[in-house]
Every structure is written in structure tokens, then in C-alpha cells.
C-alpha positions, 0 to 999 in steps of 0.5 A: 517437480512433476507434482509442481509443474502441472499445477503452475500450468494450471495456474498460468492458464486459469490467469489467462482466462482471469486477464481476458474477463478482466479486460471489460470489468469494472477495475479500481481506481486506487488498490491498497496492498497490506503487505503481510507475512514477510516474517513468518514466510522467511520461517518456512522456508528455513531463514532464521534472519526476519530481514531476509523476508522484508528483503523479499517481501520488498523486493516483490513490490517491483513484480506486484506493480507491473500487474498493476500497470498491465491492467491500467491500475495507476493508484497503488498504497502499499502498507510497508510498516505501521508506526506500531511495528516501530515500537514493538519489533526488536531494535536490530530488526526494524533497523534491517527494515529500515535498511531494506527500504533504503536499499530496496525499495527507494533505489528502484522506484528511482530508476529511469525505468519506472513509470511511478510517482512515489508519495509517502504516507506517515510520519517522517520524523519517527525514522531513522535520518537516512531513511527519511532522506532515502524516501524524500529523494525517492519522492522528488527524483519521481516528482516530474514523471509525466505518466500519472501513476502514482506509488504510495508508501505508508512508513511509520504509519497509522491510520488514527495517528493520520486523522489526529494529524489532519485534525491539528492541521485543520486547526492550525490553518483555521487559528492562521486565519482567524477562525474561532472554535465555534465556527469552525465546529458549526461548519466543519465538513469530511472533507476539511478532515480530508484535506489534510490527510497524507493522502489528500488528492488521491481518490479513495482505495476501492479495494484493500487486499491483505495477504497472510490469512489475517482478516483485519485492516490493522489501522490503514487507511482507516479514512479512506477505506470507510467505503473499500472492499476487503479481500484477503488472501492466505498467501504470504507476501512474498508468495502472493502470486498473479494468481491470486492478484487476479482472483481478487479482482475478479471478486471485486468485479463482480461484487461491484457489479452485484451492487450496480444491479 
């Protein structure tokens, strides 16, 4: 405790001083969050069950969204599983996930309480029934919030498996109206791709953090992050800390006013 406490005093007053710069920085609009490290944060702290650390992981979302909301971020896309993790994590795992997600974090963003809109990104199809159905109540008990901030949860999602979506979709509406191949190829624009992303009518993130010391995107928001800064963080998720939240605006307010000059 003594080797502790001088340095969480340290931390909450170099927060403060972060919050006070931050009051007239640049802020993004959209932040995108790769929640990562949940399971290797449960194996260090002596947790043989993974799903303790997504339990956790998902439990710090709630937190993570009032830094948000105390800065005025009203955008905020969180990377919960990839299609991937679906295909390569054990059957009893992803089924403690799939839980997890039910229990957690649908059941909160549903209270009275919450300000958040939630809007999903990914595939739908490739969960299990309950948690589809958990996550499309979660989006139609928030659809009517009058505060604009809005939650996005990529489930089961991949950004190459995104654009391919939006690409049959384009074809799909174009065929409907009588559009040839030749012609739409001859006027095909971004932002006809655009239209049809999971995300259409959001703006672009523009910042992506990753948390647990990888330096990669790992197919998020691929489309959508073409023009986003990236910071990463070696905090594992459940340990990322306000501190290290306002760190990484802080960098990006003074890259952003690096390129403004």
C-alpha cells in the first residue's frame, strides 16, 4: 500500500491537469476502442477461467463510457469480438462470451440510466439466437433516447467481411433498379460503398485506441479508419485507466493541432 498510494495520488493529479488542457482541445467526434487483453489480464491476476476477463473486460465499458460522456464524446465503437474470435476460440469460451455480452453488457446499456443509443455492427446471423435477440432488444429499448450519443458494438464483426457486405448490397439495390454493371461501374463513388456500411451515418472514428501492447487494427473499421489516428496503449482492458484515456487525447490533440498548423 505505501508503494501504491503515492502513485494513484500522482496519477489523479496529473488526470486533473490532463482534463483541465483538454477543456479547449480539439476532442474527436467518434473514438473507436479495441478492447484487448481481457484474457491474458485474467492470467495475471491468477483467474484460470478466460470469461472472468471478458466478464470484467465488459463490465469496464460502463466506466470507459462516463470519460466519454464527461468530455462530450457522443460516438464511441467498441470492438467486443471479431467474426475470427468466433471461429478460432474454444466452443466453451466463445459460449462464456456470448453470455457475457447477454448479461452484461446488453442489460446495462438498457437501463433508465443510460444516455447511449446502441447500434450494432457485424453480422448478426453468425450468433448464437439469444444473443442476437439480446443485442437487437438492446438497440430498439435505446432507439428513442433523445441525447445524441450513440454506442456502437462490432459482434462478430470484420472489417473486409464489412465492405463485401456493402459491395452485395450495392448491387442488390442497384439490379432492383434497373442499373447495369457497366453503369454502375462508370459512376461508382466511396461514398455508394459508404452507404451501405454497418456504420452508415456515423462519422468517421477520428481516433482508434488499442489497449494490451499490440500495434495493429486487426481488421476494425477498416473503411472507416483510412484517415484515423491510432494509439495504443500497453494497458490491458480491464487495467486501462483514466489515466491512460486522457493521455491518449492529449496526443491526439496535439497531433491534430500539429497538422492544423
Amino acid at each position: 500500500m505505501r508503494t501504491t498510494a503515492p502513485l494513484a495520488a500522482f496519477h489523479a493529479l496529473r488526470a486533473h491537469g490532463l482534463r483541465r488542457r483538454l477543456r479547449s482541445a480539439p476532442l474527436p467526434r467518434h473514438l473507436a476502442l479495441i478492447m484487448d487483453g481481457n484474457r491474458r489480464w485474467a492470467r495475471r491476476a491468477g483467474l484460470t477461467d478466460p470469461g472472468a476477463g471478458h466478464r470484467r473486460g465488459a463490465e469496464h465499458v460502463a466506466e470507459v463510457l462516463s470519460w466519454c460522456e464527461s468530455l462530450g464524446i457522443g460516438q464511441v465503437s467498441v470492438f467486443v469480438c471479431s467474426a475470427e474470435n468466433l471461429r478460432r476460440r474454444g466452443a466453451a469460451e466463445v459460449a462464456s462470451l456470448m453470455r457475457t455480452i447477454e448479461e452484461v453488457v446488453t442489460e446495462h446499456l438498457r437501463r433508465p440510466d443510460s444516455d447511449w443509443r446502441v447500434r450494432i455492427a457485424g453480422s448478426l446471423d453468425t450468433l448464437p439466437d439469444s444473443t442476437a435477440r439480446a443485442l437487437r432488444t438492446a438497440v430498439e429499448s435505446t432507439r428513442d433516447r433523445p441525447r445524441g450519443s450513440v454506442l456502437t458494438l462490432a459482434v462478430g464483426y470484420g472489417g473486409r467481411q464489412e465492405v463485401v457486405h456493402s459491395v452485395r448490397e450495392l448491387l442488390r439495390e442497384q439490379r432492383a433498379s434497373g442499373t447495369t454493371l457497366n453503369d454502375l461501374a462508370a459512376r461508382l463513388t466511396a461514398d455508394d460503398i459508404g452507404r451501405h456500411l454497418y456504420t452508415a451515418g456515423a462519422p468517421d472514428p477520428e481516433l482508434v485506441i488499442r489497449t494490451s501492447g499490440e500495434r495493429r487494427v486487426s481488421n476494425f473499421l477498416l473503411w472507416q479508419s483510412a484517415h484515423s489516428e491510432l494509439y495504443f496503449c500497453d494497458a490491458y482492458w480491464p487495467a486501462f485507466r483514466e489515466i491512460d484515456f486522457l493521455r491518449a487525447l492529449h496526443l491526439y490533440a496535439l497531433r491534430r493541432r500539429h497538422t492544423a498548423d
